[in-house]
N, C-alpha and C positions, 0 to 999 in steps of 0.2 A: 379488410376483415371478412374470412369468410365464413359469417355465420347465419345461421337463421331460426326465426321461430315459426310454428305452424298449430295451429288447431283444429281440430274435426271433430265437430260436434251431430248428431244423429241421433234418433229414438232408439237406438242398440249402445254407442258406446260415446265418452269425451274423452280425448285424447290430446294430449299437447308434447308438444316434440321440443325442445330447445338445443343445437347443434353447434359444434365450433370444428370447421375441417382439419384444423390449424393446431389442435388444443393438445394433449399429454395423455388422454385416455382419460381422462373422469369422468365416470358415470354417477348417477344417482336415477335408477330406476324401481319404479313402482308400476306396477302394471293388474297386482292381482294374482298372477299365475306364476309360480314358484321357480318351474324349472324353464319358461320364459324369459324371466325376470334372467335366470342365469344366463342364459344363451344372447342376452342383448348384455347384458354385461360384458362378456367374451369381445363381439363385434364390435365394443369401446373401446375396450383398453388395446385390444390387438392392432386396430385401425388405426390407434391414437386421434379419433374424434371424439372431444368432446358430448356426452348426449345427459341430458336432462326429459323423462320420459314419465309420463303421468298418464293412466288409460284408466279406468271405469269402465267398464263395460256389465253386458246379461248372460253371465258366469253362471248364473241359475240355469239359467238355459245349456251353454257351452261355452266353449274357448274360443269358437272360430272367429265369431265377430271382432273379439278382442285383439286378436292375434292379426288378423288382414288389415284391421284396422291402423294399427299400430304401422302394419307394415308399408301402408299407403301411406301416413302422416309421416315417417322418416323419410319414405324415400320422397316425397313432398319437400322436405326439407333440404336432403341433399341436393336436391336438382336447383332447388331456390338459393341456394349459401355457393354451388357451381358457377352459376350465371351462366356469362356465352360458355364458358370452359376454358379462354385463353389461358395458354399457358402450362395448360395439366400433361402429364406424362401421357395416359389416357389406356393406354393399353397395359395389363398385369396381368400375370398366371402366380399361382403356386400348386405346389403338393404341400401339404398339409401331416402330419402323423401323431397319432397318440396310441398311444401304447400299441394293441394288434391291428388298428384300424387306419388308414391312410386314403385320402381326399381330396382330388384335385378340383381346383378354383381357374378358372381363364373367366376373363372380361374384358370390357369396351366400354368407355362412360362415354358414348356417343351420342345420347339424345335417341336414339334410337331402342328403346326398350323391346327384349326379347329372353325367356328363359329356357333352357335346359336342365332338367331335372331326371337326373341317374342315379336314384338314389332310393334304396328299399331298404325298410326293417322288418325282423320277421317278429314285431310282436305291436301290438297296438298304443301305446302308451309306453313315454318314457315319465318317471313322476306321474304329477297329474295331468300330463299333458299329451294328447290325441298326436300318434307320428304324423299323421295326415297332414297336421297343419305348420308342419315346417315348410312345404313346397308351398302352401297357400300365404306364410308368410313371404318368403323368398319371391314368389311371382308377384305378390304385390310390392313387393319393396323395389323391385326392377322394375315395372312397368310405370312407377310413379317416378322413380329416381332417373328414368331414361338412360338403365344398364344394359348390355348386352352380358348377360351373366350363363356361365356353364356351370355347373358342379357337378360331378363325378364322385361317388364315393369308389373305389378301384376294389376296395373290402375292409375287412371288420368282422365282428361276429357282437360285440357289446354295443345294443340301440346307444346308449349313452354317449359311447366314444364317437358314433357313427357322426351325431347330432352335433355332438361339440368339434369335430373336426370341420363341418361343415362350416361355420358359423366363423371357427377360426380361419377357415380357407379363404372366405368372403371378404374375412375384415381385413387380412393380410395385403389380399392383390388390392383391395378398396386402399389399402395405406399406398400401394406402390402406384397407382394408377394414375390419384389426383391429386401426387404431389405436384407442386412447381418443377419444372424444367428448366434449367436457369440456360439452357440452348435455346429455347423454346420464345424465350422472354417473352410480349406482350401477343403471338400467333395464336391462334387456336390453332391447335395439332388436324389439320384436314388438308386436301387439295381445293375441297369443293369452296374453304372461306370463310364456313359457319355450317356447327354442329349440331344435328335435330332432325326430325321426322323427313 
């Protein structure tokens, strides 16, 4: 089974992740922040991971904490419900399209955490949520999850579609990546033997 729980707890936010790599897409997220909540939605059902997600955070203050936070305890969890890697596809691209906006996703679940972020909105807030902090989640969800993550948005002109394209592009190549390889059977996908830093 590959799942896992994680909690992160801090004088800014609690946070608890529950994960199933394996699972159908069910989510059940709470987070506090509306059009958040949407976009980790999205990255469930399209992924088809399983995620159960509970954050609390100092909202009065902002969204950031919440939001990185979040994003360091999932990718916490992916990396922990991964283990060594044996076996995963490991490597996935997509393009992505919603309605005028289209979004390319390439990745590497190699232990090796690293982002790429090409991606602008021309307005500050989609809902109630600062654009800024899509890349701050995104960076932390890679550098915890030990992704080699690119996105690319190519264009768009609707912040909304930009946003959701992205998140879809993520969950997508995340579904082709660290499926099972049934060539692959019990290898970790490298030359080097073992996957990481």
């Amino acid at each position: 089974m590959r799942t896992a729980n994680v909690s992160r707890d801090t004088r800014e936010t609690r946070i608890s992740v529950e994960i199933d790599l394996d699972g159908t897409g069910n989510y059940d997220v709470q987070t506090g922040v509306g059009f958040f909540d949407h976009m980790l939605e999205q990255l469930s059902r399209h992924s088809l991971i399983d995620m159960k997600i509970r954050a609390e955070g100092d909202t009065h203050i902002d969204f950031h904490h919440t939001v990185e936070d979040t994003g360091i305890a999932l990718g916490q969890a992916i990396s922990k419900a991964l283990g060594d890697m044996a076996g995963i596809t490991r490597y996935a691209d997509t393009h992505l399209a919603m309605d005028e906006a289209l979004t390319r996703c390439a990745l590497d679940v190699s232990g090796r955490p690293f982002l790429v972020w090409d991606v602008t909105f021309d307005r500050d807030k989609v809902g109630d949520l600062d654009t800024e902090l899509f890349e701050e989640f995104f960076r932390a969800f890679a550098m915890n999850a030990g992704i080699t993550l690119h996105i690319a948005n190519l264009y768009g002109s609707n912040c909304h579609h930009i946003a959701e394209t992205c998140f879809k592009a993520v969950a997508r190549a995340m579904r082709k990546a660290i499926e099972i390889d049934p060539r692959q059977a019990d290898r970790v996908p490298t030359t080097k033997g073992q996957l990481g830093g």
